[in-house]
N, CA and C atoms as an extended XYZ file, in Angstrom:
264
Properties=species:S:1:pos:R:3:atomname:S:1:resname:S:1:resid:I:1 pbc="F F F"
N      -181.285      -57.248      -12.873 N   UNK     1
C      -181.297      -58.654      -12.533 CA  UNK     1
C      -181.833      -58.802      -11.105 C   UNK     1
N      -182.706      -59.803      -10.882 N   UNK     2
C      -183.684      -60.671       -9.919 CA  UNK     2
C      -182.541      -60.555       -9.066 C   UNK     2
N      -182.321      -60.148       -7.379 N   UNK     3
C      -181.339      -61.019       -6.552 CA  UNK     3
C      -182.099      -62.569       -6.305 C   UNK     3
N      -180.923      -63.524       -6.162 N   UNK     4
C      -181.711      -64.995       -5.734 CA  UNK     4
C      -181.875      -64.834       -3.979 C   UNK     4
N      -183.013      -64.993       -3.142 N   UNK     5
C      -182.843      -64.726       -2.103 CA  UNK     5
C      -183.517      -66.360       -1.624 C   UNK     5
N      -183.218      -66.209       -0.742 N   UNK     6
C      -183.635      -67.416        0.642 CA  UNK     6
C      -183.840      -66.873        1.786 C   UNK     6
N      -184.793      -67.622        2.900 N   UNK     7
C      -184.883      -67.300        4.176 CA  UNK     7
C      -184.591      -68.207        5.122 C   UNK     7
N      -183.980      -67.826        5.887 N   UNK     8
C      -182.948      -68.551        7.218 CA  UNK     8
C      -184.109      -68.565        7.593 C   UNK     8
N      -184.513      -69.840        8.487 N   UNK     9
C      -185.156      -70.087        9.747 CA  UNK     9
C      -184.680      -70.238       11.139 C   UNK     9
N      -184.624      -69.415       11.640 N   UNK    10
C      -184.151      -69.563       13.164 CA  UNK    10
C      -185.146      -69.038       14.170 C   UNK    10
N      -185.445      -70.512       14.492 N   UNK    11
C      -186.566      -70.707       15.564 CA  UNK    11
C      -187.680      -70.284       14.557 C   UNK    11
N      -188.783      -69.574       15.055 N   UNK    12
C      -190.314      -69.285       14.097 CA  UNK    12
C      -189.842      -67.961       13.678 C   UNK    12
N      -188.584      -66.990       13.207 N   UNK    13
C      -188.370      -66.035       12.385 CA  UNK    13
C      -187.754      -66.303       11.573 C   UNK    13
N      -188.021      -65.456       10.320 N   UNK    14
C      -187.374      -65.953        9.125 CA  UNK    14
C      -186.756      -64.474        8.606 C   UNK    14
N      -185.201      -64.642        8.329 N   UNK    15
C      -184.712      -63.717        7.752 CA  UNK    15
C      -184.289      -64.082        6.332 C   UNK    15
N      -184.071      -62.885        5.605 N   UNK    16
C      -183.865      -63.156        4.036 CA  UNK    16
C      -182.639      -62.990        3.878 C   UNK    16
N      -181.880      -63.584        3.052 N   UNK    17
C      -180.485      -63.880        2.799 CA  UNK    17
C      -180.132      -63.919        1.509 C   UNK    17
N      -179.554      -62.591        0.694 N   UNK    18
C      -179.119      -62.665       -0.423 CA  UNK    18
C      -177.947      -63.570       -1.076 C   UNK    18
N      -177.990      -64.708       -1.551 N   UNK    19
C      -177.262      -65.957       -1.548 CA  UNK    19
C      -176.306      -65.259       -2.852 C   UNK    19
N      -176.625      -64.660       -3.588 N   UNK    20
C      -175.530      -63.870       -4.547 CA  UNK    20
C      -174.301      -63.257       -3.457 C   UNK    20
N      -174.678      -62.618       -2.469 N   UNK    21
C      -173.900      -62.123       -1.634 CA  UNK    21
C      -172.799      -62.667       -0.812 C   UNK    21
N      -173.041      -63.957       -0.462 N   UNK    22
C      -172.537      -64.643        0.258 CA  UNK    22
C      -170.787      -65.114       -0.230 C   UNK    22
N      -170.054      -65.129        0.329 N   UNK    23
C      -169.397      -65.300        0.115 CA  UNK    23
C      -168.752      -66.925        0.576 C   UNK    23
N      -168.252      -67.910       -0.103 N   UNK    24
C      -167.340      -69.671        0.188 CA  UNK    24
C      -166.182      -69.110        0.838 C   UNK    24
N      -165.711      -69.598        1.982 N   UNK    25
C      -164.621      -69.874        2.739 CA  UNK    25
C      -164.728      -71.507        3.063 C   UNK    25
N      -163.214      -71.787        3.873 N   UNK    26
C      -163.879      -72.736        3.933 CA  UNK    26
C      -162.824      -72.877        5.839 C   UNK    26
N      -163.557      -74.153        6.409 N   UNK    27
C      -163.681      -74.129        8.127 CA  UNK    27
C      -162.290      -74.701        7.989 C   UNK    27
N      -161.290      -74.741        8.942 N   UNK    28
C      -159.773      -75.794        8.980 CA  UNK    28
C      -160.353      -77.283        8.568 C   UNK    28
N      -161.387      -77.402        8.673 N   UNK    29
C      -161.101      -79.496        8.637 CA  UNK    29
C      -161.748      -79.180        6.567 C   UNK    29
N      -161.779      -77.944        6.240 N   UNK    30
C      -162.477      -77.993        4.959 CA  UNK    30
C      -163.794      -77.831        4.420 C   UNK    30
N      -164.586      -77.953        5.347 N   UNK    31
C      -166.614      -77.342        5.270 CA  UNK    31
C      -166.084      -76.493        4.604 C   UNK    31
N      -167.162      -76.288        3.879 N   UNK    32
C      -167.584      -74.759        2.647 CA  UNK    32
C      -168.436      -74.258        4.288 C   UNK    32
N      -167.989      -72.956        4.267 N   UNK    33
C      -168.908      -72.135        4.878 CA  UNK    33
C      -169.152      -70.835        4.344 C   UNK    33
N      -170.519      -70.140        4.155 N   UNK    34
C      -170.832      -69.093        3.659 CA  UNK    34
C      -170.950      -67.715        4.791 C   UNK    34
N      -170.249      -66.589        4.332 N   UNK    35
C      -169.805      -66.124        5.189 CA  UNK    35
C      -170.517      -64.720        4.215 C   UNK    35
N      -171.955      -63.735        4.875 N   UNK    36
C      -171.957      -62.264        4.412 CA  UNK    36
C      -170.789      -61.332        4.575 C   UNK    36
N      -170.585      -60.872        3.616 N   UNK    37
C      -169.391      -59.610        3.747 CA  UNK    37
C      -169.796      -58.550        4.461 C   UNK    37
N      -170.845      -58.185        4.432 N   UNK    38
C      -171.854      -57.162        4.994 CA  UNK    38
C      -171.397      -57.026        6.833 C   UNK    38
N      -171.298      -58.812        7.079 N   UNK    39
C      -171.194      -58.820        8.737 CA  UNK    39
C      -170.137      -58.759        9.126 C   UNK    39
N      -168.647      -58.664        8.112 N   UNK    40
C      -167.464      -59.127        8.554 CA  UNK    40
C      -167.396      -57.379        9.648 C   UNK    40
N      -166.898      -57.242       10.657 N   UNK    41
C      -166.558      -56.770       11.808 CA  UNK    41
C      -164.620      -56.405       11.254 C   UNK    41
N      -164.135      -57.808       11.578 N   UNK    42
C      -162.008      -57.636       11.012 CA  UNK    42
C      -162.335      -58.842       11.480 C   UNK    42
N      -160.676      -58.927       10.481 N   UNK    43
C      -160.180      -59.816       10.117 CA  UNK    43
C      -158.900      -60.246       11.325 C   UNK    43
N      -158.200      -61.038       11.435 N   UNK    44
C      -157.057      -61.533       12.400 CA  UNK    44
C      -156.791      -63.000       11.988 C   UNK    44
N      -155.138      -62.535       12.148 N   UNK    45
C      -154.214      -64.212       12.049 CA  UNK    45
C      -154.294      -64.729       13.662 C   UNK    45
N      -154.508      -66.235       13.752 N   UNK    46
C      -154.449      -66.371       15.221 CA  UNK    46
C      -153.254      -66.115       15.669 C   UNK    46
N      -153.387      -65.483       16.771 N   UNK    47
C      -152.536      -65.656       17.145 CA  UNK    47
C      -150.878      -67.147       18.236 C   UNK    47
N      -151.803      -67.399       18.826 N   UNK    48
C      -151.422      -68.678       19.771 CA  UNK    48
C      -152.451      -70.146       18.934 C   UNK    48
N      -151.548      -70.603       17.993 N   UNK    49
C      -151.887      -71.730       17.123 CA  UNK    49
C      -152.560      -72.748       18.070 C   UNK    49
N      -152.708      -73.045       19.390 N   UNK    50
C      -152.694      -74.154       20.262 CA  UNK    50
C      -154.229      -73.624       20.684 C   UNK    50
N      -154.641      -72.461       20.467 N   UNK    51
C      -156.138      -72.651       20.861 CA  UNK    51
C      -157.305      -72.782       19.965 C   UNK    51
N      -156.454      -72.923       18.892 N   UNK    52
C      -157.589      -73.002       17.639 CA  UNK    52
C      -157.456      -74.748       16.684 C   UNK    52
N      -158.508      -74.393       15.851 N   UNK    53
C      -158.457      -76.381       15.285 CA  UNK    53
C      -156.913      -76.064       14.659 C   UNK    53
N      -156.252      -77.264       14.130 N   UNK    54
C      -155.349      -77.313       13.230 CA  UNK    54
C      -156.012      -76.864       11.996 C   UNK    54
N      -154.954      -75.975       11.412 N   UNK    55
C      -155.055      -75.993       10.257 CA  UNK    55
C      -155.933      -74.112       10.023 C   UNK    55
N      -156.299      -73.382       11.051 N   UNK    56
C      -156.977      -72.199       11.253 CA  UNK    56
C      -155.494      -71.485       10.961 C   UNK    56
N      -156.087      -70.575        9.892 N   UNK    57
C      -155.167      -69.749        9.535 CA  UNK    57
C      -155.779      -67.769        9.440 C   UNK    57
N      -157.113      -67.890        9.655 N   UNK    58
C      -157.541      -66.438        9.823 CA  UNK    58
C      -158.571      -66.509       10.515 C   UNK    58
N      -158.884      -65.536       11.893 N   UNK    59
C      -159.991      -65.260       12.025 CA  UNK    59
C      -161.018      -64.682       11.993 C   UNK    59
N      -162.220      -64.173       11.359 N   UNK    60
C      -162.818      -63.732       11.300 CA  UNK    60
C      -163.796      -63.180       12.065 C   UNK    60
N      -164.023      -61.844       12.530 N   UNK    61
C      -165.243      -61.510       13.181 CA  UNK    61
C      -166.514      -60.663       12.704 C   UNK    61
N      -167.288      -61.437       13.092 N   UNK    62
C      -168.493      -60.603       12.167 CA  UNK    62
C      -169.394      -59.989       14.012 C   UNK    62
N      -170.443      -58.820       12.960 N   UNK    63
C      -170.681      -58.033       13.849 CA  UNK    63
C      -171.430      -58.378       15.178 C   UNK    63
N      -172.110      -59.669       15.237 N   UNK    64
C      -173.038      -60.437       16.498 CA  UNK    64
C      -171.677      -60.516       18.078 C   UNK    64
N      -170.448      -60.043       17.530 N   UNK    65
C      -169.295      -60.181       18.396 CA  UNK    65
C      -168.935      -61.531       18.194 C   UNK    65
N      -168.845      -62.969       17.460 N   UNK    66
C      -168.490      -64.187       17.634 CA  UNK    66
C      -167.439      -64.011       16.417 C   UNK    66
N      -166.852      -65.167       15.786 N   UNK    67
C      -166.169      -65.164       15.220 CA  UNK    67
C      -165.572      -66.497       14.105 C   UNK    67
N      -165.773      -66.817       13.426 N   UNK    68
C      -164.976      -67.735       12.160 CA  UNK    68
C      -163.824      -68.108       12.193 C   UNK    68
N      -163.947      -69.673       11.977 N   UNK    69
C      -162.145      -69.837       12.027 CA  UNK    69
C      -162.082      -70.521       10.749 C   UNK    69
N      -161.024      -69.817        9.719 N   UNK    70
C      -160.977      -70.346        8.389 CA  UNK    70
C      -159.712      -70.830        7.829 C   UNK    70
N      -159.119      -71.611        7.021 N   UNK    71
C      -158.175      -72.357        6.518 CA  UNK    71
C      -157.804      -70.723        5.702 C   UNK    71
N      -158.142      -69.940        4.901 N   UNK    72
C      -157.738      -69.546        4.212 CA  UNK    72
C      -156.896      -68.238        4.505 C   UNK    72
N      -155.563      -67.709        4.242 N   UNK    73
C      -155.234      -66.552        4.926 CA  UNK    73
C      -156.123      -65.311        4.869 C   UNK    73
N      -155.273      -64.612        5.863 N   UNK    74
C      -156.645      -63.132        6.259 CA  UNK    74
C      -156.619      -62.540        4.578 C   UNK    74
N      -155.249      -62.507        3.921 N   UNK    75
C      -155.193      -61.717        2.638 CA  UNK    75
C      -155.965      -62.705        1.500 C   UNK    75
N      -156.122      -63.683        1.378 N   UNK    76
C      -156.919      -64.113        0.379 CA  UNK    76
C      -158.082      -63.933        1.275 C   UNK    76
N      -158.862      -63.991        2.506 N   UNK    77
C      -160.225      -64.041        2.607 CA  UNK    77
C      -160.553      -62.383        2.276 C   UNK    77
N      -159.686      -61.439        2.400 N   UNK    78
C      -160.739      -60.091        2.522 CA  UNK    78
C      -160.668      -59.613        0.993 C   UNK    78
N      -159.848      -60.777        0.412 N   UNK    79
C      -159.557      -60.848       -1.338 CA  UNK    79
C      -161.231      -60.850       -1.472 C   UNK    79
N      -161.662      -62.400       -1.365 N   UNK    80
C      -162.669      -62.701       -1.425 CA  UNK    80
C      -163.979      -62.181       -1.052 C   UNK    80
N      -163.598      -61.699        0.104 N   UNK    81
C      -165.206      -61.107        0.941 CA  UNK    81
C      -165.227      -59.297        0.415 C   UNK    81
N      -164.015      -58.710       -0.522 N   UNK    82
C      -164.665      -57.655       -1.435 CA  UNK    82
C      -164.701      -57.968       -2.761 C   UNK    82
N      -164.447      -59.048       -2.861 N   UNK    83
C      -165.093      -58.898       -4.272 CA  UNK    83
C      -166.295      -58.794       -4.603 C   UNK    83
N      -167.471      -59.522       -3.435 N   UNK    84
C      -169.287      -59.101       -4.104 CA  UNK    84
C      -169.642      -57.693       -4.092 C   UNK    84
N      -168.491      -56.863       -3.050 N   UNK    85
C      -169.003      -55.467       -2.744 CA  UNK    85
C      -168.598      -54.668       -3.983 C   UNK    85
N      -167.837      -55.313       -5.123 N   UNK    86
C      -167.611      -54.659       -5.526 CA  UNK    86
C      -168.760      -54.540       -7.205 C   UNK    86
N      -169.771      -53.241       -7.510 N   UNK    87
C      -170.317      -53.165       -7.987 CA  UNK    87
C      -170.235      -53.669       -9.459 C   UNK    87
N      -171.035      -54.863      -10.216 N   UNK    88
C      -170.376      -55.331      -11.394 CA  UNK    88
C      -171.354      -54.585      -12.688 C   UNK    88
C-alpha cells in the first residue's frame, strides 16, 4: 500500500509528511493537533498546573527541544503515539 504523503511548506522548503503516521491529540482548549511519533523526545505530567493553559494534562517533547501541551493524559497519549509504530 501507497503511503498518503503531503509537503509542509515552511518558508521556500518543503518537507514530506507521512499523514498515515501522524498521530490526533488534541491542545487544552480542544484543537485536533497532529503530532509525528517519530519526533516524540518524552512524555511528562505538568508539573506546577499554574504555568500551563487550563485544562493541560501531558506534556510532550519532541526532538527540535520545544514541546506540546495536550488535554489528554501522558498514558493514553503514548497509548496513541505507539500505536502507528506498531507494524499492521
Amino acid at each position: 500500500m501507497q503511503a498518503l504523503m503531503v509537503a509542509l511548506a515552511v518558508g521556500a522548503l518543503l518537507f514530506p509528511v507521512d499523514l498515515l503516521q501522524l498521530v490526533e491529540l488534541h491542545r487544552p482548549d480542544g484543537e485536533a493537533i497532529y503530532v509525528n511519533p517519530h519526533e516524540v523526545s518524552s512524555l511528562r505530567e505538568p508539573s506546577a498546573q499554574a504555568h500551563f493553559a487550563m485544562g493541560t494534562r501531558c506534556l510532550i517533547y519532541v526532538t527540535s527541544g520545544n514541546f506540546i501541551t495536550v488535554r489528554e493524559t501522558c498514558m493514553e497519549a503514548v497509548k496513541k503515539l505507539a500505536a502507528p509504530l506498531v507494524p499492521q
